[in-house]
C-alpha positions, 0 to 999 in steps of 0.5 A, a space after each residue: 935512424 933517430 927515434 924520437 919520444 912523442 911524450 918529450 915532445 907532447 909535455 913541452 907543448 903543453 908548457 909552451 901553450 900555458 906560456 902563450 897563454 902567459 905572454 898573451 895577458 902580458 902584452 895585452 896589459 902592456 898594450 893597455 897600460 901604454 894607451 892610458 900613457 899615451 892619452 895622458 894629458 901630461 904627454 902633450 907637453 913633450 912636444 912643446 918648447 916653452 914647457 914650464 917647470 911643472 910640465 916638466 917634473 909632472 911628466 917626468 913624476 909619470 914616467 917614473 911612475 910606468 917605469 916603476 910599475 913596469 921593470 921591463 920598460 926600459 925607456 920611453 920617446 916621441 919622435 916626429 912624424 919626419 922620423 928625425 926629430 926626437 922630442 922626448 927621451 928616457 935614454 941619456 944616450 940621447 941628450 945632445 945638450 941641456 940648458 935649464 929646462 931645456 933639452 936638446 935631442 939627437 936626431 933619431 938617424 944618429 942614434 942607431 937605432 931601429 930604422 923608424 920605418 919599422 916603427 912609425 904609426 900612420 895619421 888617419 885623420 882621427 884622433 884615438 881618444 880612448 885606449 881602446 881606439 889607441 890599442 887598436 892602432 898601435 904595433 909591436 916590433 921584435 927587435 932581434 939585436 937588442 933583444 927587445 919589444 917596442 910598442 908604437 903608438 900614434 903621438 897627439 898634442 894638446 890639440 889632438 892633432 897628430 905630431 908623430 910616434 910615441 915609443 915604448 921599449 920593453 925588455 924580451 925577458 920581462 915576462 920571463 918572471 911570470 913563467 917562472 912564478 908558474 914554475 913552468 921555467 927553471 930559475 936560469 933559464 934564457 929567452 931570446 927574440 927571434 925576428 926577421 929585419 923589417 925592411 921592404 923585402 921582410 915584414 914582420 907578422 905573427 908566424 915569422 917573428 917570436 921568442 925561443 927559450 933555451 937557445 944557447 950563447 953559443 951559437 946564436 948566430 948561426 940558431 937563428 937563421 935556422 929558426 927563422 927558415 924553419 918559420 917561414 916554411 911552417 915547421 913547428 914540430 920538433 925540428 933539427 937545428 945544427 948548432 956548430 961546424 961539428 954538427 951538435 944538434 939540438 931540437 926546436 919545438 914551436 907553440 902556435 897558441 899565441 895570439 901575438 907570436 911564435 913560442 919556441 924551446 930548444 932542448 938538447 937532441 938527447 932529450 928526445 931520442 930513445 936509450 938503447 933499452 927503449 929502443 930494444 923495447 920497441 923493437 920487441 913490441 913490434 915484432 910481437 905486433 907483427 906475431 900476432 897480425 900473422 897469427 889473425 890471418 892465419 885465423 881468418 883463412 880458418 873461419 874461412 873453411 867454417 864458414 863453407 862447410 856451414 854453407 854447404 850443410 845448409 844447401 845439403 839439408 835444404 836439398 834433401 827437404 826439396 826432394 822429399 817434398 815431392 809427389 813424383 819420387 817413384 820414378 827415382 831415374 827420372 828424379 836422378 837426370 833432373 838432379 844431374 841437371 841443375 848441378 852445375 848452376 846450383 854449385 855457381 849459386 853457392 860459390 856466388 853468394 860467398 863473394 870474394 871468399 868464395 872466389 878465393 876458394 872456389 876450387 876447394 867449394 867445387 870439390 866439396 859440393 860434388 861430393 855432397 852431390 855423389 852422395 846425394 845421387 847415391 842414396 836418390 837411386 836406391 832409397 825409399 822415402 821413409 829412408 830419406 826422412 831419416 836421412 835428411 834429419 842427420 845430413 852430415 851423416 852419409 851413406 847408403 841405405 839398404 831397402 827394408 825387407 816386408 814383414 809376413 802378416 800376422 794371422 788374426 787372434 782366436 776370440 777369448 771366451 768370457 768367464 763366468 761371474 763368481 758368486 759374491 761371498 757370504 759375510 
């Protein structure tokens, strides 16, 4: 059984939703650095065949400049809406030949690249003439293999007319030094993309696709199926994943902060699961929980008991103020059949209006009410009134009073006769 510690799990998704908040700022500049690019009029030119040689070195000067500014981009091209044509590119892998000014580019097939229906933007009929309308139709792609992220944006010539898809090559690890500048990374640590293949069958969203941190070289292959499985179900708690034939596990903890993808850490398994000094610590908690809520009920079946013996006194002290109220106590057998009468729905009443406590209890209720009722019948039979009042001022008290014995009359007193007034002495 695996015991796994909250904590570990809480403190890492703390982290990763600062580093969701990171990478969302990241890609958002990215996205807005990308659009002024693309509606620069220098970029216009890439299409055109008779480029002079100023169109050349100023867009050629531009891109060095993004480059610059930007160390995780790691190159830029235009290809045709036909999705063969390569107009511009940073990468020399792609340069079939070059005369002059002049170059030539491999088709896009040749290149082996990302099919480009991964990637290709689509001709609405308008032209993007601001960022933020160029943002709004612009796309990301994960590219897994590569480790990268590409950003699609619609190409336009000189006469804002639609010619194609303008592709922005990122490093996945880029924004890595950001994290790391937070101090929320360690030095060497690793990100690694995980993405499904787009193709007719996959599509690439926000729940499916993201990066992981922490994933081992070892393994790759067989970690990010499991990832990408775990995704798809919407597991993002702290899940296993199995690292090798030998079963080595390691734990993947995903973040849903982003706006734009899954953040994901993997730690070793023994970074979660309890010591066997915190185990016994638990264990020992819970047997004193279970102590104490034994203990509790235990206690409750006691304040059960005091709560029928303070019923019953009430009815005992409410009994014996009825009785002494009444006018028509001289015949004391008369009053005994009446009491004898209502025993049995006043001894319902009672047990009634306990409820549930009452039921449970009803048979211990029963036996204390006829013995109040016992003692009851005893003293109405041979008690008088003044008996009864006394009585009833100490309910729990009781016993059998004995009538009070008449006192002889005493005889009236002889008149004393008045003395004389002594003379007032002389001074």
């Amino acid at each position: 059984m695996h015991y796994y510690q909250p904590r570990m799990v809480e403190n890492i998704k703390q982290n990763l939703e600062k580093i969701s908040g990171i990478y969302d700022t990241y890609v958002d500049d990215l996205l807005s650095t990308f659009a002024v690019y693309s509606l620069d009029d220098r970029t216009k030119t890439f299409i055109e065949r008779d480029s002079t040689d100023t169109d050349i070195e100023n867009r050629q000067k531009m891109t060095a400049e993004l480059m610059e500014k930007n160390a995780g981009v790691l190159g830029v091209r235009v290809v045709e809406a036909d999705g063969i044509h390569v107009h511009y590119s940073t990468f020399p892998s792609d340069i079939l030949s070059q005369e002059g000014g002049y170059i030539a580019y491999r088709n896009y097939q040749e290149l082996g690249e990302v099919d480009f229906g991964c990637l290709a933007t689509f001709d609405n009929g308008e032209y993007a003439s601001t960022p933020k309308l160029m943002t709004d139709r612009a796309a990301r792609y994960y590219d897994s293999e590569r480790d990268r992220l590409i950003f699609s944006f619609p190409y336009f010539d000189k006469y804002t007319a639609y010619r194609g898809t303008l592709l922005f090559y990122v490093a996945a690890d880029d924004f890595l030094r950001l994290v790391i500048a937070e101090n929320l990374v360690s030095l060497n640590s690793r990100v690694k993309v995980v993405a499904p293949v787009a193709n007719g069958m996959n599509v690439q969203t926000s729940d499916n696709t993201g990066v992981v941190f922490g994933m081992p070289l070892v393994g790759r292959s067989v970690l990010e199926p499991q990832i990408r499985r775990l995704w798809d179900a919407g597991q993002y708690g702290a899940e296993q994943l199995v690292q090798d034939e030998k079963g080595a596990l390691l734990i993947l903890v995903t973040g849903k902060t982003s706006r734009y993808c899954n953040i994901g850490w993997i730690s070793p398994n023994e970074d979660f699961v309890f010591s066997d000094m915190e185990k016994w610590l638990l264990l020992t908690a819970l047997a004193l929980t279970l102590f104490l809520v034994i203990f509790l009920l235990f206690n409750i079946r006691h304040d059960d008991t005091i709560l029928i013996r303070e019923r019953i006194r009430k009815f005992e002290i409410a009994l014996f103020k009825e009785y002494l109220e009444r006018k028509d106590t001289d015949d004391w057998k008369e009053l005994e059949k009446k009491v004898a009468l209502r025993k049995q729905d006043v001894n319902a009443e009672i047990v009634k209006s306990l409820g549930s406590t009452g039921k449970k209890h009803s048979r211990e209720i029963t036996d204390a009410l006829d013995k109040s009722w016992n003692e009851f019948m005893k003293i109405i039979s041979g008690s008088y009134k003044a008996s009864l009042e006394q009585l009833s001022s100490n309910p729990a008290v009781v016993s059998e009073i004995e009538p009070v014995e008449e006192v002889e009359e005493v005889p009236e007193a002889e008149p004393v006769e008045e003395l004389e007034e002594v003379p007032e002495a002389e001074p």
